[in-house]
C-alpha positions in Angstrom: 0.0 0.0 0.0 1.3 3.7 -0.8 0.7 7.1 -1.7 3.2 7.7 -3.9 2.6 9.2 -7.1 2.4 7.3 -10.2 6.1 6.1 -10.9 8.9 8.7 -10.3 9.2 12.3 -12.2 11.2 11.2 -15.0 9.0 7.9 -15.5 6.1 10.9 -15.9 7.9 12.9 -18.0 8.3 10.1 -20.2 5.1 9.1 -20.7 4.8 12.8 -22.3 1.3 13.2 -23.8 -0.4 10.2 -23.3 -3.4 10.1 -22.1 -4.6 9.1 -18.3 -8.0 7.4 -18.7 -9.5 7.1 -15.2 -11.8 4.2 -14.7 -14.2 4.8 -11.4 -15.8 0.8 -11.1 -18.1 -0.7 -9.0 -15.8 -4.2 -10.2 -13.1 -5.5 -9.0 -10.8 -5.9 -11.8 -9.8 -10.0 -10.4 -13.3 -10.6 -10.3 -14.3 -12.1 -13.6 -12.5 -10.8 -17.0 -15.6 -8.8 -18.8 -16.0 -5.9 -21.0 -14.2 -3.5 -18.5 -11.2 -5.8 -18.7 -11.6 -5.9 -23.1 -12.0 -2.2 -23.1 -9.4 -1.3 -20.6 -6.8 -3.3 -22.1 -6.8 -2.0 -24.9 -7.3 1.7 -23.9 -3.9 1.0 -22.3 -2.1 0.7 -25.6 -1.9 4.6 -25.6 -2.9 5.8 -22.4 -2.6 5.8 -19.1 -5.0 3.6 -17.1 -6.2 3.5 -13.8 -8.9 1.7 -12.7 -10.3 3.0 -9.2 -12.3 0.9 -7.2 -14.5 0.8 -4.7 -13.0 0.5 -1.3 -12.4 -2.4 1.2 -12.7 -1.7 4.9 -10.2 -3.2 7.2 -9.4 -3.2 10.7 -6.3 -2.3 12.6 -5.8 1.0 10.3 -5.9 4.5 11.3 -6.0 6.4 8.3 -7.2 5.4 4.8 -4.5 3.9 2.3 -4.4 3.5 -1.2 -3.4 0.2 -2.7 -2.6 0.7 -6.0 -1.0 -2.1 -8.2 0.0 -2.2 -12.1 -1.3 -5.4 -13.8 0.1 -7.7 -16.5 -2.1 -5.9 -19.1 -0.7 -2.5 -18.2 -3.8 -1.1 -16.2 -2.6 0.3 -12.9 -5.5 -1.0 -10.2 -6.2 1.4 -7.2 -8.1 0.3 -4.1 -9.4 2.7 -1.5 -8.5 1.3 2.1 -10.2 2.6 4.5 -10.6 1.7 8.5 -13.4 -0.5 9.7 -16.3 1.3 10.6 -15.5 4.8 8.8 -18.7 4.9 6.6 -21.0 8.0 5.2 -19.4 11.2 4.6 -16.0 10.2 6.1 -15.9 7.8 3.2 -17.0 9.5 0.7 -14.2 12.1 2.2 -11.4 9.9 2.1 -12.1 8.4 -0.9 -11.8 12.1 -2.5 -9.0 12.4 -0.9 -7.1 9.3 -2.0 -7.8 9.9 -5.8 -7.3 13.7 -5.4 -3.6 12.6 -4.2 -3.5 10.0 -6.8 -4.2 12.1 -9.5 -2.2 15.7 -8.1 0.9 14.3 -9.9 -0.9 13.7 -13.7 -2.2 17.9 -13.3 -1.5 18.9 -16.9 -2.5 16.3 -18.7 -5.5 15.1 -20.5 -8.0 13.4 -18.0 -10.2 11.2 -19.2 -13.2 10.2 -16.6 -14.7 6.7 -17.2 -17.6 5.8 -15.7 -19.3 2.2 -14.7 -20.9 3.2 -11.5 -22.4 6.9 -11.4 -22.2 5.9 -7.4 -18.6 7.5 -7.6 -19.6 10.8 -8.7 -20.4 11.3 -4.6 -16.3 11.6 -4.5 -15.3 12.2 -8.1 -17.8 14.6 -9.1 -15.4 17.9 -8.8 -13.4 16.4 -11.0 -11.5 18.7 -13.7 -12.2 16.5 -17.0 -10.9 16.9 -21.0 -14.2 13.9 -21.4 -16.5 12.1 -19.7 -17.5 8.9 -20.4 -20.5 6.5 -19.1 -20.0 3.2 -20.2 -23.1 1.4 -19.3 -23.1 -1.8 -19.0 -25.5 -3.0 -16.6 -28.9 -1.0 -15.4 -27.6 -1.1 -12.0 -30.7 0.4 -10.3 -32.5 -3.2 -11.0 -29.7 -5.2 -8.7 -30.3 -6.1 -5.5 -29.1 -4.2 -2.6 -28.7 -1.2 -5.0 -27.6 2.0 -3.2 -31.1 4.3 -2.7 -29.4 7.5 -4.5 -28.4 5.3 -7.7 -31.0 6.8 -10.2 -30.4 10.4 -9.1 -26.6 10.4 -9.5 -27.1 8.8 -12.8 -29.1 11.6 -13.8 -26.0 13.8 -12.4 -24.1 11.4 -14.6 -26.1 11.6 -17.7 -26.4 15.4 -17.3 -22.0 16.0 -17.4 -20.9 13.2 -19.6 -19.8 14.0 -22.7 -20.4 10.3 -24.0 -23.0 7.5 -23.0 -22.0 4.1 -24.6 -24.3 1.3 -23.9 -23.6 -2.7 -23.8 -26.4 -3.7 -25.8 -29.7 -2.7 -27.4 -32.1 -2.7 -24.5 -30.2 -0.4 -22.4 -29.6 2.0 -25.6 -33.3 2.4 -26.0 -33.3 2.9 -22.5 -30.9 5.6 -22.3 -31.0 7.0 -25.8 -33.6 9.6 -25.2 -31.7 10.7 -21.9 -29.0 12.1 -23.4 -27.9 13.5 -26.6 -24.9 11.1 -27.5 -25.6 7.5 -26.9 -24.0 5.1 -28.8 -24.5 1.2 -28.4 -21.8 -1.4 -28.4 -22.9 -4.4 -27.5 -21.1 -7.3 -26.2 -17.9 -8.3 -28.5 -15.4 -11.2 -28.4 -11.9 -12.1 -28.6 -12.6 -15.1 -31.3 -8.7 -16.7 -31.5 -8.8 -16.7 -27.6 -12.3 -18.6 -27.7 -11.6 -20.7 -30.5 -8.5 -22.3 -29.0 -11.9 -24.4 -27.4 -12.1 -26.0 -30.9 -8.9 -27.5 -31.1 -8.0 -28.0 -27.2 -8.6 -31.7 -25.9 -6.8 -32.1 -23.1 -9.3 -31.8 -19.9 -8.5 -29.7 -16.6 -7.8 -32.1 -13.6 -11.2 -31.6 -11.9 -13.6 -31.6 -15.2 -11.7 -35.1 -16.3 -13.7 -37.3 -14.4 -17.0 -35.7 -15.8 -19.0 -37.9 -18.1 -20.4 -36.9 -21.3 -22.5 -35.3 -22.9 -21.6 -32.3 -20.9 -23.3 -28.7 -20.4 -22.0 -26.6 -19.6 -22.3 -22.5 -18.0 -19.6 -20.0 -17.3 -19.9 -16.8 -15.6 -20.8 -14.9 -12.3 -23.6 -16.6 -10.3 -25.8 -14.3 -9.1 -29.5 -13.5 -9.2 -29.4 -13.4 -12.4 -29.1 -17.5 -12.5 -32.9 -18.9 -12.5 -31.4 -21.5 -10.2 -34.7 -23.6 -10.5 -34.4 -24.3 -13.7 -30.7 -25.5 -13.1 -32.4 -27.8 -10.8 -35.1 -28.9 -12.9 -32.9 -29.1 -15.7 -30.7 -31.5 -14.0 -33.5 -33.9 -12.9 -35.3 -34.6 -15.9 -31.8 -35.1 -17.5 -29.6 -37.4 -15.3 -28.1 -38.7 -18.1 -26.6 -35.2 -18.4 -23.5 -33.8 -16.7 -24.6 -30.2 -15.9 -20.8 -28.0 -15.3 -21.0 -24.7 -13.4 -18.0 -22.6 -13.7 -18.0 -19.1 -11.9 -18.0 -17.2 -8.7 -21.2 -16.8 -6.4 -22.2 -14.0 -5.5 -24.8 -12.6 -3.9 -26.1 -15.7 -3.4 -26.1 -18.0 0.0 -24.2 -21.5 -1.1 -27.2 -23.5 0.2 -29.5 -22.1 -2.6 -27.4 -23.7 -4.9 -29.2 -26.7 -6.2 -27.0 -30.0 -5.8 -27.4 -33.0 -7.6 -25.2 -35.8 -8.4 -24.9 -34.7 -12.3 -24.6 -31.1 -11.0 -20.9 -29.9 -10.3 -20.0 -26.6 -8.9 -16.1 -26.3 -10.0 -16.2 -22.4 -9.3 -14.3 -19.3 -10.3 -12.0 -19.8 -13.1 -9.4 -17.6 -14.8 -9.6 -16.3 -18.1 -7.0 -17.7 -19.5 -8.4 -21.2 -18.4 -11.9 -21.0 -20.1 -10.9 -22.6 -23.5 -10.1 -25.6 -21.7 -12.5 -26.3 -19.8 -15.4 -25.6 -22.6 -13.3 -27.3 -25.0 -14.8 -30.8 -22.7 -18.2 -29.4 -23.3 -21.0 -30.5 -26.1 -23.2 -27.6 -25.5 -23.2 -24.6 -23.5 -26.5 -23.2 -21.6 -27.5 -19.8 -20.4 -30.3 -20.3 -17.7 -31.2 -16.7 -16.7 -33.7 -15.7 -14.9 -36.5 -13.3 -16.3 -36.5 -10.3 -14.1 -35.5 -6.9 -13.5 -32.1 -7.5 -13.0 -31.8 -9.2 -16.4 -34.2 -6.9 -18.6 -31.3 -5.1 -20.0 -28.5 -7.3 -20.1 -26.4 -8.2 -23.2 -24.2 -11.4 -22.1 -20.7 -11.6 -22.8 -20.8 -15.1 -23.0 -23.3 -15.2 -25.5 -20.1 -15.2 -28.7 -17.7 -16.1 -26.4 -19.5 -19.6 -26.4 -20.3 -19.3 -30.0 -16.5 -18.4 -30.6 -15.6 -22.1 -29.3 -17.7 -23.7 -31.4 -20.5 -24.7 -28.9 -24.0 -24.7 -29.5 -26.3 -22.7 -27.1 -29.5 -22.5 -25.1 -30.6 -19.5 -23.5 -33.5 -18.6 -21.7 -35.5 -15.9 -23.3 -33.2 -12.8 -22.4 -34.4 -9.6 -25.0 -30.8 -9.0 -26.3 -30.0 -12.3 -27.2 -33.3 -13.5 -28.6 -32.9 -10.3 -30.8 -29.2 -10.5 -31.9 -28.3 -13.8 -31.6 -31.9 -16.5 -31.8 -34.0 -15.0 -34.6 -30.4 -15.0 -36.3 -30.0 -18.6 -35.7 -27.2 -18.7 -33.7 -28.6 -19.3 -30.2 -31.4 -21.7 -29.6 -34.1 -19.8 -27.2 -36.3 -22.0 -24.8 -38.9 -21.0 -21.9 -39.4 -23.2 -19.0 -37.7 -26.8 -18.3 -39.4 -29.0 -20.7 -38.7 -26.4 -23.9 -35.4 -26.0 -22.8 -34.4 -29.4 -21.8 -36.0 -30.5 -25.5 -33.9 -27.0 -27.3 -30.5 -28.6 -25.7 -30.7 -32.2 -26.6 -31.5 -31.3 -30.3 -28.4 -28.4 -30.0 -26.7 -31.4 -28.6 -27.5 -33.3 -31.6 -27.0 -30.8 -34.1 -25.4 -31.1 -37.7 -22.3 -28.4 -36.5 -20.7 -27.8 -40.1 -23.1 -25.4 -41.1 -23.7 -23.8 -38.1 -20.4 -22.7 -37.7 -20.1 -21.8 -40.7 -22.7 -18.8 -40.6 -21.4 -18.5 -36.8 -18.0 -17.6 -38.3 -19.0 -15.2 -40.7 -21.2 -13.2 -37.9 -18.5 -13.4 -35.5 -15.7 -11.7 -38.3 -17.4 -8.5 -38.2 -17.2 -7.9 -34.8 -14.5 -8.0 -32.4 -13.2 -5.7 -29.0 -10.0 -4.5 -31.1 -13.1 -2.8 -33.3 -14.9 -2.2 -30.7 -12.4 0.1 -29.0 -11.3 1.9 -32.2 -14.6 2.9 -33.0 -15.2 4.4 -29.3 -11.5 5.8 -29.5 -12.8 7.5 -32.8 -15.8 8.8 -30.5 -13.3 10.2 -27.7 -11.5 12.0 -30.2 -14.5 13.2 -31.5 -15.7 14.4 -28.2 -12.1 16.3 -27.4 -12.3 18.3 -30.9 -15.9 19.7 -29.9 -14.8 20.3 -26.2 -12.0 22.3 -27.5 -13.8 24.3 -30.5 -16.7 25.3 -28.4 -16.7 24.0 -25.1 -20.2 22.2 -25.6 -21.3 19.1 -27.0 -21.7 19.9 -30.2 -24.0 16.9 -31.8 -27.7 17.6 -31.8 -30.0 14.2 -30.2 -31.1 13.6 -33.5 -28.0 13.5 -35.1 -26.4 11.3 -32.7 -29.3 8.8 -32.3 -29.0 8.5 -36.7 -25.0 7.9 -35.7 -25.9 5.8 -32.8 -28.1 3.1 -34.9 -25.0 2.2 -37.0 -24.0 0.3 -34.1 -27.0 -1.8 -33.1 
């Protein structure tokens, strides 16, 4: 843990003009590799990048720290420490306080402030900004145990960004008419890293001893997992080995259902996913159909498609409208449909399939996805400096906004 400022003065000098992109999460970066992770990544290839999370509270401490660490992909990862106990406007104060210090060093250069919880604007809202970004990826207000003061600091939010970009079509028609430049990029993928899935046989020590046929789900457990269909799922189908992969949370581990072909092999690192649904004959999303899934745009969704798996989802809007009524995704309501949609997927003639699966997946990608919101950055700085207002009227940048959808 330190205070310091970021590397010494002639490590800042040499960075020269690049960039510091500022990253204000409600995620912790080791959590699960997403579209923060994608996005971030690859911001980092020309600027600086810190991503600024929310804090942990620890006893035995006086005075609020700052852990800040750089990661293998270049993103330097700040953490807020602050004593057990210290909560409210002390927080909020020393969180200021910690990122104020942080950033006293960069003064001079081009700040950019990226949003994925407007909860931090309660300690970064006096922020001195060349762009604001809100990259919304989730509509947070539908989680549970959301903060009561969510939906009025996104307003804040949507009323000083410069940018909104959304991670899919539901929250862009949700947001489009709140703000005068939204632009939607839905979920992409990194198709060579999933596609090692295709060629990769060799199984991961605790999937080995799985039988087949295999199905299998990756991804954070949460209420967003209709965990009764898990459970029906795996009753009517006992000749089915049902593989979980992910971290719980917010969910108690005796909810989970457990049955002999259902296994639980937990969190799992990035880099390991092509293995493990490389031993898989068909991937399933089970979510459940409530307010914490209305909007969402799953990640997984190509990343499964990428290694070659055939999929069943529950009826989520963003994938029955980009992915099932194209044919990629097979969509199923309620155990029997969905049990029925997953043995013919398991059955399926795959030639084809991944044929047209290839040639959807080549025109999307995050290297393109980060160009293109680069592009809108850039665009963003030239009408900050010319007039010091955003310059494009709604209508204009809803008509630029559908390109992407």
């Amino acid at each position: 843990m330190s205070d310091a400022p970021l590397g010494t003065d002639a490590e800042a000098r040499a960075r020269g003009g690049r960039p510091v992109l500022l990253c204000l999460s409600h995620l912790r970066w080791n959590f699960v590799f997403q579209r923060p992770q994608h996005l971030l990544t690859r911001a980092a290839r020309d600027h600086d990048v810190i991503y600024f999370e929310e804090p942990i509270f620890q006893a035995g401490i006086a005075e609020p720290l700052l852990d800040r660490r750089p990661t293998p992909e270049g993103v330097t990862v700040a953490v807020p420490v602050l004593p057990e106990g210290m909560v409210g406007e002390r927080a909020v104060e020393a969180q200021r306080d910690l990122l104020n210090g942080l950033l006293a060093p960069e003064a001079g250069r081009r700040l950019i402030a990226w949003f994925y919880t407007p909860m931090a604007l309660e300690f970064a809202g006096r922020l001195a900004t060349d762009v604001t970004v809100y990259d919304c990826m989730d509509e947070l207000s539908a989680f549970r145990g959301a903060p009561p003061g969510l939906l009025r600091l996104e307003q804040d939010l949507l009323d000083r960004a410069d940018l909104v970009f959304t991670g899919g079509r539901s929250l862009y028609e949700a947001k489009r008419d709140r703000h005068p430049r939204v632009f939607c990029f839905p979920s992409s993928i990194d198709a060579a890293h999933f596609g090692k899935a295709r060629t990769q046989r060799s199984d991961p020590a605790d999937q080995g001893g799985i039988p087949h046929p295999r199905v299998g789900f990756f991804g954070v457990v949460d209420e967003r997992m209709d965990l009764d269909l898990v459970r029906a799922l795996a009753e009517r189908r006992a000749d089915w080995r049902f593989v979980m992969i992910g971290p719980v949370a917010k969910v108690e581990p005796e909810a989970l259902p457990r049955l002999p072909n259902l296994h639980w092999l937990g969190g799992k690192s990035y880099a390991e996913l092509p293995a493990y649904l490389s031993g898989w004959d068909a991937g399933f999303m089970p979510f459940a159909l409530n307010e914490s899934t209305r909007f969402i745009s799953p990640t997984k969704t190509p990343e499964f498609l990428a290694a070659g798996l055939p999929v069943v989802s529950t009826p989520v809007l963003d994938v029955v409208r980009d992915w099932g009524e194209a044919g990629m995704v097979d969509v199923a309501d309620g155990a029997e449909a969905f049990a029925e949609a997953l043995a013919r997927a398991l059955n399926r003639p795959r030639a084809e399939w991944l044929r047209a699966v290839d040639r959807r997946l080549a025109g999307t990608s995050w290297d393109r996805t980060w160009d293109e919101m680069r592009l809108r950055i850039s665009d963003a700085k030239r009408v900050a400096a010319a007039s010091g207002t955003r310059a494009a009227t709604a209508e204009t940048a809803i008509q630029e906004s559908a390109q992407h959808v």
